[in-house]
PASEBA-1860 file (N, C-alpha, C; in nm, 3 decimals):
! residues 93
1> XXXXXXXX> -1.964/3.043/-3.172/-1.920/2.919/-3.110/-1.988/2.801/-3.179 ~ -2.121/2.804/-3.196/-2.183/2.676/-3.273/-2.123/2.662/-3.401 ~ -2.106/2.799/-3.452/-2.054/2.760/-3.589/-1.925/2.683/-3.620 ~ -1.810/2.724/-3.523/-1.684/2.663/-3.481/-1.703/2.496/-3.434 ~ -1.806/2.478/-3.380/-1.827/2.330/-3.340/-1.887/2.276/-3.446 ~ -1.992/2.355/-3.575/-2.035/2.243/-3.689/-1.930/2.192/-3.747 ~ -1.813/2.363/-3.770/-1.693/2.320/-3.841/-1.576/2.218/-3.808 ~ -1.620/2.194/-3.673/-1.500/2.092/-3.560/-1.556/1.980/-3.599
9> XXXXXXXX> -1.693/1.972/-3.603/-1.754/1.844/-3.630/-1.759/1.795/-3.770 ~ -1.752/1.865/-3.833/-1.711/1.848/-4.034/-1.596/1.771/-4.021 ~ -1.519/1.846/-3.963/-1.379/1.822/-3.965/-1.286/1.712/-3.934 ~ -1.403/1.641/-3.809/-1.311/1.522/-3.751/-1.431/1.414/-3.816 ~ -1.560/1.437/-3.898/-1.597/1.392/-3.988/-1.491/1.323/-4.072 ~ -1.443/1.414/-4.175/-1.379/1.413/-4.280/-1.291/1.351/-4.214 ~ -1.181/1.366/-4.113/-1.059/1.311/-4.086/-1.072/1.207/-4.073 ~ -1.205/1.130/-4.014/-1.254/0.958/-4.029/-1.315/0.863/-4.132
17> XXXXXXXX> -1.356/0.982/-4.203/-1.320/0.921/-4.359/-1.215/0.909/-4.437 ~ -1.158/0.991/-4.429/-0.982/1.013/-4.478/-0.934/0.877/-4.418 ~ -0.940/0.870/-4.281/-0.858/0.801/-4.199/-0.906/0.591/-4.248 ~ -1.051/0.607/-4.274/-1.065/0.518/-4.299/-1.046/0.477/-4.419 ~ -1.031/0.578/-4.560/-0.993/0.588/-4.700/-0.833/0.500/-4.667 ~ -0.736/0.568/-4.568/-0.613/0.501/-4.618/-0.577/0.408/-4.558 ~ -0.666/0.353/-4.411/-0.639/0.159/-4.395/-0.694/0.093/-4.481 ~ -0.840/0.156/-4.569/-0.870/0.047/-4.690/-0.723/0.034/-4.766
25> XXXXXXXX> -0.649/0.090/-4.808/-0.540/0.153/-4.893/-0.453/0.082/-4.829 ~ -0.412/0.063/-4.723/-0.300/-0.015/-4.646/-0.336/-0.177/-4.669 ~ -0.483/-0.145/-4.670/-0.515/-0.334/-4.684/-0.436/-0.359/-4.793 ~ -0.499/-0.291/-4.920/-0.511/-0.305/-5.036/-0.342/-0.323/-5.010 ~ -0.249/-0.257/-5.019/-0.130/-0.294/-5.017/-0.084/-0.401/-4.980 ~ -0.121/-0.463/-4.862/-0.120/-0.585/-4.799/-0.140/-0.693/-4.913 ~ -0.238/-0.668/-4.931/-0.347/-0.766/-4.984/-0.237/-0.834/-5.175 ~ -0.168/-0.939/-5.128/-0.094/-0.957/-5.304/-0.128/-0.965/-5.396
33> XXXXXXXX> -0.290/-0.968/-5.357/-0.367/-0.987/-5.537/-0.452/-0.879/-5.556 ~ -0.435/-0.762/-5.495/-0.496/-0.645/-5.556/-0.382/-0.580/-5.721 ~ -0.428/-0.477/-5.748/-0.380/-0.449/-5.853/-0.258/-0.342/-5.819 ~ -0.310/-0.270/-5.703/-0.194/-0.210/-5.644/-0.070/-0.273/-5.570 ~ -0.141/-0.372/-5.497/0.004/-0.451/-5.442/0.062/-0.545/-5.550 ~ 0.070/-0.585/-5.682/0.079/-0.653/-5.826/0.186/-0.500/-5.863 ~ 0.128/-0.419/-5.870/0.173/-0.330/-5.912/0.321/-0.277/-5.893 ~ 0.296/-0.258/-5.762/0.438/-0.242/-5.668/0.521/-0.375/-5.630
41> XXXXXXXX> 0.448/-0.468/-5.632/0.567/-0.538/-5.599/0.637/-0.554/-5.725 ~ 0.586/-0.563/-5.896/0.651/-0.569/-5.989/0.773/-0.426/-6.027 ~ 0.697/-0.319/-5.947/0.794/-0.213/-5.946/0.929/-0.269/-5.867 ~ 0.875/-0.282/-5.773/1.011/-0.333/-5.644/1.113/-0.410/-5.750 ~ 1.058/-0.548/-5.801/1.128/-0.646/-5.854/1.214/-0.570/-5.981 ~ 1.151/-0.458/-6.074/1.204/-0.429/-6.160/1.346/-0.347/-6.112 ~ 1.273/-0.233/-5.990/1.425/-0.147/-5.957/1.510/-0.275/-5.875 ~ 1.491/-0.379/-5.825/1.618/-0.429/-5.793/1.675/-0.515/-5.848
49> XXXXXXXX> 1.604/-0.557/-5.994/1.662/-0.610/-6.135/1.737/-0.515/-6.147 ~ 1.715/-0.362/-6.153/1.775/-0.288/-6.220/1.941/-0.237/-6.102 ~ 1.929/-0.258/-5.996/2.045/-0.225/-5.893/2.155/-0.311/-5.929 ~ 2.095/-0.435/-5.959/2.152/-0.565/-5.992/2.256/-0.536/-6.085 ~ 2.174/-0.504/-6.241/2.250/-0.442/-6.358/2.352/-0.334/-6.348 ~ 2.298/-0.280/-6.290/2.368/-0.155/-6.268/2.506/-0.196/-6.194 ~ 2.510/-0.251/-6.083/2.571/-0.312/-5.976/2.728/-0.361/-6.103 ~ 2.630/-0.468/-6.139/2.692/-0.546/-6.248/2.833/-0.420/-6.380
57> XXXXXXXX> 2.700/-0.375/-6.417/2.812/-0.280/-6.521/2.879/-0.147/-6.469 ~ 2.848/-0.138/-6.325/3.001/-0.072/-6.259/3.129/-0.154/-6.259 ~ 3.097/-0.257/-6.230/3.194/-0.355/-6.200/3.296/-0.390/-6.314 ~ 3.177/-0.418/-6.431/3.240/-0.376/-6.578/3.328/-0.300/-6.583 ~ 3.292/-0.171/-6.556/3.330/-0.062/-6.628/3.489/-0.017/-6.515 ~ 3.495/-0.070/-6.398/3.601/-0.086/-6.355/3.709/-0.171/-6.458 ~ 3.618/-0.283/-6.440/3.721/-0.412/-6.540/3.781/-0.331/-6.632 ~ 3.714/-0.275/-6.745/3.747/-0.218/-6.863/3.838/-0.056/-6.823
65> XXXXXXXX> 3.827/-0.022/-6.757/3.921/0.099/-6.665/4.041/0.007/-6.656 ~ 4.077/-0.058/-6.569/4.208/-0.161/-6.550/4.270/-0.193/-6.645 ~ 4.189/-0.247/-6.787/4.220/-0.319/-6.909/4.268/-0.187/-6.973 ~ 4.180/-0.054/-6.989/4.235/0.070/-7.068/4.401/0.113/-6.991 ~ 4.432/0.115/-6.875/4.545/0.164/-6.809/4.637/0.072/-6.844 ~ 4.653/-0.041/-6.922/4.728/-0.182/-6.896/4.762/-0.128/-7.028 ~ 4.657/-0.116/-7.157/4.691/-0.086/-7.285/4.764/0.029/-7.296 ~ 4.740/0.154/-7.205/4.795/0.280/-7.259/4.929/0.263/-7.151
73> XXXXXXXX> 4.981/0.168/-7.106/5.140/0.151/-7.043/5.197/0.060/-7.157 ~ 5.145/-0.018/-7.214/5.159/-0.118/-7.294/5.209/-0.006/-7.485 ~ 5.140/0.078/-7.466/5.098/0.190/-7.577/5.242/0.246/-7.582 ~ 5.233/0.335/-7.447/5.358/0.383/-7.445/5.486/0.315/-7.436 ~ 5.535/0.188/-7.373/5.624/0.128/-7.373/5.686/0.062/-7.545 ~ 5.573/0.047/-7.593/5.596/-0.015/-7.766/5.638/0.181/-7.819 ~ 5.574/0.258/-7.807/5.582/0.379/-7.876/5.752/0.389/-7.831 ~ 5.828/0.383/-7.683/5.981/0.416/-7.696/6.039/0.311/-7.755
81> XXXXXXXX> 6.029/0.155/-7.762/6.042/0.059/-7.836/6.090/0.092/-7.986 ~ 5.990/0.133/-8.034/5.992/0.168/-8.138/6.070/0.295/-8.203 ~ 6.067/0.411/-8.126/6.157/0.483/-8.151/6.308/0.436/-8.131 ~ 6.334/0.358/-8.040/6.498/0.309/-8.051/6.488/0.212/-8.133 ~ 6.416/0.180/-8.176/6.430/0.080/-8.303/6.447/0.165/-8.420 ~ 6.357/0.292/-8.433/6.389/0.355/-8.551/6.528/0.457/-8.554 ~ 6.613/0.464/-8.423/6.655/0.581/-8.416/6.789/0.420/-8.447 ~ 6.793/0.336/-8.422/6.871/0.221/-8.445/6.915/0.172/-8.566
89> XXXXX> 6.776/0.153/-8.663/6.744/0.174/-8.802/6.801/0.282/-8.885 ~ 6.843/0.425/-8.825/6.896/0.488/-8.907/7.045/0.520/-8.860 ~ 7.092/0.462/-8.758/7.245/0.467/-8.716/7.301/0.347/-8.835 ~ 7.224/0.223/-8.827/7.292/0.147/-8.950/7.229/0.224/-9.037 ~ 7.200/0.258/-9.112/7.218/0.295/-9.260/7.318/0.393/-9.248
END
């Protein structure tokens, strides 16, 4: 039993150091001029630069989807064009 209570007492030791290890850590987050909260907030700013971009060249890449379907109706309409022009071309001769 004593031994179970040094180890109970280690234990909730440690858990109040732990415990006090990660509100320093929460400060520090808080805190905008530590190196960790600098850190992350430049992370933050970069991934939602980057949502932004991204955001952006879906939108693109729709555009350019629309523009490819316009050309390949455009493609095919000149391609029968052209065959009754050539099949026209060789009725006169």
């Amino acid at each position: 039993v004593a031994a179970l209570q040094d180890e109970k007492n280690s234990l909730m030791s440690e858990n109040e150091i732990m415990n006090d290890r990660l509100e320093q850590l929460d400060e520090s987050f808080d805190d905008p001029n530590t190196v960790v909260a600098k850190k992350y907030f430049s992370a933050q700013l970069q991934l939602e630069q980057l949502q932004e971009e991204n955001f952006r060249l879906e939108a693109a890449k729709d555009d350019y989807r629309v523009h490819c379907e316009d050309l390949e109706k455009q493609l095919i309409e000149l391609q029968h064009r052209n065959n009754e022009l050539t099949s026209l071309a060789e009725e006169s001769r």
